[in-house]
Steps between C-alpha positions, in 0.01 A plus 500: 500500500558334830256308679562367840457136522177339567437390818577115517123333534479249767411185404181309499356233692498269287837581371625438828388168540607422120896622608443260828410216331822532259745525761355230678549298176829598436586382907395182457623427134856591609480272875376235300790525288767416812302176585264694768201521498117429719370141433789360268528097606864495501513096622313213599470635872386785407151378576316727696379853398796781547413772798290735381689860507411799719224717332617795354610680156600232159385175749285257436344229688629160363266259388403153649591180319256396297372152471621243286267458205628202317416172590855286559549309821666693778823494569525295829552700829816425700312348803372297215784366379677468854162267558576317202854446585368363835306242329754384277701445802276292699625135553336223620588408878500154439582254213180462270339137447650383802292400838558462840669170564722597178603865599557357915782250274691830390805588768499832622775604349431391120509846296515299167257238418488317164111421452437201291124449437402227330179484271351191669578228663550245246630796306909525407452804339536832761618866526789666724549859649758610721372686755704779702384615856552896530416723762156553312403139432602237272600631163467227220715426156372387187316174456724197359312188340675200658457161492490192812440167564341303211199373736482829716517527844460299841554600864674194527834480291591139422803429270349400146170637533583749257282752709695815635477596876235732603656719819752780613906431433796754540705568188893500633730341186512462146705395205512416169738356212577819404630768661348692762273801313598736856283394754558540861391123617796286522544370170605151410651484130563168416487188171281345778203706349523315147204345421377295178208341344124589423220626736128364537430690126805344389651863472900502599602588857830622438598823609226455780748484809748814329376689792300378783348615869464232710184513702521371906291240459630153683867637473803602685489928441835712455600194266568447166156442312664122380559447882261153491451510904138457565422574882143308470628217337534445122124352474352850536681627149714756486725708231234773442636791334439826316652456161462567137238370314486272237142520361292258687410395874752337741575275687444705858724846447364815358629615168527799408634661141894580497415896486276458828775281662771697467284826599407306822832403585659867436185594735502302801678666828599260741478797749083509401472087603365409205217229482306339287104445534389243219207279449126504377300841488263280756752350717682846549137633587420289816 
């Protein structure tokens, strides 16, 4: 017997909804699958919450970014770090330690200044920095332990005192018994240099002239350092150098170890005017 087909029922209600919901599924299951997708961070600047779509059939509105609940530091902000770099960068407009009188001694045009501070005044041991002037301020080097004068310092140089001289002098030759490490000072290399014999700890001073600066104290610049002219006569000392040092104080130059030396001498621009400031941390003060 034939029957004619039932009619087809119409669905429920809730079976509608039920079919909705598994097409929606199935939508977003298979955009997810090409790398699409509503509120997927794909990078770092993807930081902000993505545009909520138009209402309508299968959309959703995304959700807000939630709070951070663990308790590690924040990552710094970029204005942060810009501010940071800022700080970093900030040199001081004028030499530190040095006062008035002292910095009016500097020439205008001196964008390189050796600064040799001594510990006292009776003191021969000291430290050195070379200082650079940028357009943002004076930017130092590292800090060299040196050594001077075995009875410190005077204001008033006198040959023999074994004191060095406190005061401002331009840094224009140098030399040495060896040959020259590449600096751009007009180098003297000569056996002239040799030196012999013990220091004031009885340690040996040879090797202490193998490189040298001469510094323009009561001498004849744009010569050799062994040039023995002395334009304020040869009472008021003279021969007071940068060189290397031999492990105790000196007789008026500044010693400095051969590593420093030679890193000075590569350093110093001719073009920059180099000076150098030297004397008590009190004296350089006033």
């Amino acid at each position: 017997m034939i029957t004619a087909p039932s009619a087809r029922r119409p669905l429920s209600r809730p079976a509608r909804l039920l079919t909705a919901a598994a097409v929606l599924a199935l939508t977003v299951t298979l955009a997810g699958c090409v790398g699409t997708g509503t509120g997927v961070r794909t990078s770092d600047d993807d930081i902000l919450p993505p545009a909520v779509a138009s209402p309508g059939v299968g959309t959703t509105q995304a959700r807000p970014p939630q709070p951070p609940t663990d308790t590690a530091t924040p990552t710094a902000t970029p204005t942060a770090m810009s501010t940071a770099r800022s700080t970093a960068r900030v040199l001081p407009e004028r030499l530190p330690g040095l006062g008035p009188r002292t910095l009016a001694k500097i020439p205008a045009d001196a964008r390189q200044v050796v600064l040799v501070t001594g510990e006292g005044r009776n003191s021969s041991t000291l430290r050195t920095v070379l200082y650079r002037r940028t357009g943002d301020g004076w930017e130092a080097g590292p800090i060299w332990p040196a050594h001077n004068a075995r009875e410190g310092w005077t204001d008033d140089h006198h040959a023999g005192d074994l004191r060095s001289p406190i005061g401002v002098f331009t840094l224009t030759d140098a030399g040495g018994l060896l040959p020259d490490p590449g600096t751009e000072l007009p180098y003297d290399r000569s056996g002239g240099f040799t030196i012999g014999g013990t220091g004031f700890a009885e340690e040996p001073l040879a090797g202490s002239f193998d490189h040298v600066v001469a510094i323009d104290y009561n001498r004849k610049p744009g010569t050799s350092p062994l040039d023995r002219t002395r334009p304020l006569g040869a009472g008021r000392g003279g021969g007071i150098r940068l060189h290397i040092d031999h492990g105790g104080p000196t007789h008026g130059c500044v010693s400095l170890q051969r590593n420093h030396i030679r890193h000075l001498l590569r350093a110093l621009d001719p073009d920059r005017h180099p000076v150098i400031v030297m004397g008590d941390a009190e004296s350089l003060a006033r």
